[in-house]
C-alpha positions as CSV (number, residue, x, y, z in Angstrom):
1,X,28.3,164.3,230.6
2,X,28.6,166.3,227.5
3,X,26.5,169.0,225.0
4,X,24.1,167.8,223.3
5,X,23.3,169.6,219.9
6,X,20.2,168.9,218.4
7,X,19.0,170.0,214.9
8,X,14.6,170.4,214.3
9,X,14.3,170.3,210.5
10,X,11.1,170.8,211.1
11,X,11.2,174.4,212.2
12,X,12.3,176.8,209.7
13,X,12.5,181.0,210.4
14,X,13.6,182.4,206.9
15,X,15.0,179.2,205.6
16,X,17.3,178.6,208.9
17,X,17.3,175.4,211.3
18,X,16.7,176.2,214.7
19,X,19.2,174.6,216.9
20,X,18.8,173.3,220.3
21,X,21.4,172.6,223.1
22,X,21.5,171.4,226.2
23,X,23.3,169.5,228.8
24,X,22.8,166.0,228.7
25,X,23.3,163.9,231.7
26,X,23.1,160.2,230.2
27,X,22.0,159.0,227.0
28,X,18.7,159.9,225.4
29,X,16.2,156.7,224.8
30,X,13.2,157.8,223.4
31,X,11.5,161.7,222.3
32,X,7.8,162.7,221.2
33,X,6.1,165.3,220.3
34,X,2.5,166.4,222.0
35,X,0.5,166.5,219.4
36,X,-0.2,169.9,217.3
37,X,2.2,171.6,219.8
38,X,6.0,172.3,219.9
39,X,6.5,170.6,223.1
40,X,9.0,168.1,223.0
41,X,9.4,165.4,225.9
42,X,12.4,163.2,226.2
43,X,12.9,159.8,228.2
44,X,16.4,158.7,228.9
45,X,18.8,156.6,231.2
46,X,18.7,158.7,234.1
47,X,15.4,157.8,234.3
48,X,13.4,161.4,233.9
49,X,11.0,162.8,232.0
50,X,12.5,166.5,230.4
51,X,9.8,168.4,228.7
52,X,11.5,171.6,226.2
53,X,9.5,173.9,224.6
54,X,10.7,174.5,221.1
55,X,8.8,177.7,220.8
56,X,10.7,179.5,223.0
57,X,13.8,177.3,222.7
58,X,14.2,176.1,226.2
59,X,14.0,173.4,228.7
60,X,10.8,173.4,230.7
61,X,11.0,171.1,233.5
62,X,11.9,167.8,234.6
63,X,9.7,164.8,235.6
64,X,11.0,162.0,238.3
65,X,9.1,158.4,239.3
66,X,11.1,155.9,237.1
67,X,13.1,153.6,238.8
68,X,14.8,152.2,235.6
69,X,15.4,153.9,232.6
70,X,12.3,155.2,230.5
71,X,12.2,152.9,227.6
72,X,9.2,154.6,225.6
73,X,7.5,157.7,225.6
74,X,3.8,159.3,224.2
75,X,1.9,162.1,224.2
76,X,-1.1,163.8,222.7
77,X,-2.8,166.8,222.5
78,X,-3.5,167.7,226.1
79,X,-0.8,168.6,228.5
80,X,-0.2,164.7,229.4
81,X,2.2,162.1,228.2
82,X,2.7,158.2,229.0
83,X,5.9,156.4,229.9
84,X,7.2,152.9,230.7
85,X,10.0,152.7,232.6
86,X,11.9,149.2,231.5
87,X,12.7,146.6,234.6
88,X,10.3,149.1,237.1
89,X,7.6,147.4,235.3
90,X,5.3,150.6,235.5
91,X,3.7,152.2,233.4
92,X,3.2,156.0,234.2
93,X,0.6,159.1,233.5
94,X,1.5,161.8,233.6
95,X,-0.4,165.3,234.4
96,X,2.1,168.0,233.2
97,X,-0.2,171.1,234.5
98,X,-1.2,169.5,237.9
99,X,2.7,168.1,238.5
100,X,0.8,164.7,239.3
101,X,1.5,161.3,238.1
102,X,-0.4,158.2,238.4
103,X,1.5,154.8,238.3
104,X,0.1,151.7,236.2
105,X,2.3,148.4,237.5
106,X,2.9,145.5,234.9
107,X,2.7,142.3,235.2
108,X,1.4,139.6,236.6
109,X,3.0,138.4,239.4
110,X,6.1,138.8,241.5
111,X,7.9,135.9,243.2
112,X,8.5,137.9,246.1
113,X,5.3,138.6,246.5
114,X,4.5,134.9,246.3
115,X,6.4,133.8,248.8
116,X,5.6,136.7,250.8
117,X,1.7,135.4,250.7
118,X,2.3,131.6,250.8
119,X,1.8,130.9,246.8
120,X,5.2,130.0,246.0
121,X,5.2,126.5,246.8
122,X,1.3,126.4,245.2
123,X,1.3,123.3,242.6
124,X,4.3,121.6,243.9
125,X,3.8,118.0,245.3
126,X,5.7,117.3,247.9
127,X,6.7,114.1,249.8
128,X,6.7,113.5,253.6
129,X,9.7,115.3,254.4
130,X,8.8,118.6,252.9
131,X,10.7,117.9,249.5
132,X,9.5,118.6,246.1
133,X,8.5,115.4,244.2
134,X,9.0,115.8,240.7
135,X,9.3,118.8,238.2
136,X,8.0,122.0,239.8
137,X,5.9,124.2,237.8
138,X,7.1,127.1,236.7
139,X,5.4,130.5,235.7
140,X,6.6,133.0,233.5
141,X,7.3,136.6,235.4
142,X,7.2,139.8,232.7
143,X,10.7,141.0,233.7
144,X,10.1,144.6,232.2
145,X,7.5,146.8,230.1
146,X,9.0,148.0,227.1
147,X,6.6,150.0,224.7
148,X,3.6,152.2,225.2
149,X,1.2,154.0,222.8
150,X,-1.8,156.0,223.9
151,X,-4.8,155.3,222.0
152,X,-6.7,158.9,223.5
153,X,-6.5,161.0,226.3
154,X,-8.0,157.9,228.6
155,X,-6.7,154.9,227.2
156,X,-3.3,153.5,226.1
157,X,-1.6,150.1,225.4
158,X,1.8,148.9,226.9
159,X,3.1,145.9,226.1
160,X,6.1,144.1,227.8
161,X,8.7,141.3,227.2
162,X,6.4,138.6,227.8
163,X,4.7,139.1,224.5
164,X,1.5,140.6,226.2
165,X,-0.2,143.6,225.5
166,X,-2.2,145.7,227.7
167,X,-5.2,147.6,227.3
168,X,-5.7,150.3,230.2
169,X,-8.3,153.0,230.4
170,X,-8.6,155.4,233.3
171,X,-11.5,158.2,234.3
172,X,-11.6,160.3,237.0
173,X,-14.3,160.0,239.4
174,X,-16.7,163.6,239.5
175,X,-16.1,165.4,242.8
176,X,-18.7,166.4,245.1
């Protein structure tokens, strides 16, 4: 644990830097800005989401969900922002004003999840005995998502290290 000092260049009062400090529990991975805003959110290795308000100089609050360090971070003009949270493969949206979140997971399959439902052993020839015959196929699993950029308030893209990139759009459903 130690202080972290930051410097904004970008905010001047009568030619001075405004300086902001706080405590930083692990290293920081990724900041953004919401757009036309002084709200600044951070992702880092302790795997939450800390919103600051450079406007009034101070920390906000602080978002948990990840389950591995938050490996990018975006945000906009409303009070939302998109993360990806590395080996969690998830992808998450969050609502800053309603304190919700909703979770995207990456992809495409999961060996546990194959063998769970039977589809481990699917494609592999096997001999009387039970034994694999041959080579046994073998399927690339993404392992982790590592980038995200939001495209509006509705739609972003992620991409992970399987070289794929996804397109995601979301709408809520009118209530009754």
């Amino acid at each position: 644990m130690g202080q972290g000092i930051h410097r904004t260049p970008g905010l001047h009062q009568r030619g001075r830097s405004y300086i902001c400090t706080h405590v930083l529990l692990t290293f920081l991975q990724c900041l953004a800005f919401r757009k036309s805003s002084q709200q600044l959110f951070s992702g880092s290795y302790d795997r939450t989401v800390k919103l600051f308000d450079l406007s009034i100089m101070g920390y906000v609050e602080t978002l948990f969900g990840h389950q591995d360090f938050i490996r990018s971070i975006d945000s906009l003009r409303e009070e939302t922002a998109v993360t990806c949270g590395g080996r969690d493969r998830t992808v998450r949206y969050w609502k800053i004003i309603d304190e919700t979140q909703l979770v995207f997971r990456g992809g495409g399959q999961s060996k546990l999840r194959d063998l769970l439902e039977g589809g481990a052993f699917e494609g592999m020839d096997v001999d009387e005995d039970g034994k694999p015959r041959g080579k046994e196929q073998k399927s690339y699993v993404e392992g982790s998502m590592e980038v995200v950029c939001m495209i509006d308030e509705t739609t972003f893209l992620s991409g992970g290290d399987s070289g794929c990139v996804f397109l995601s759009i979301f709408f809520a459903y009118p209530s009754h």
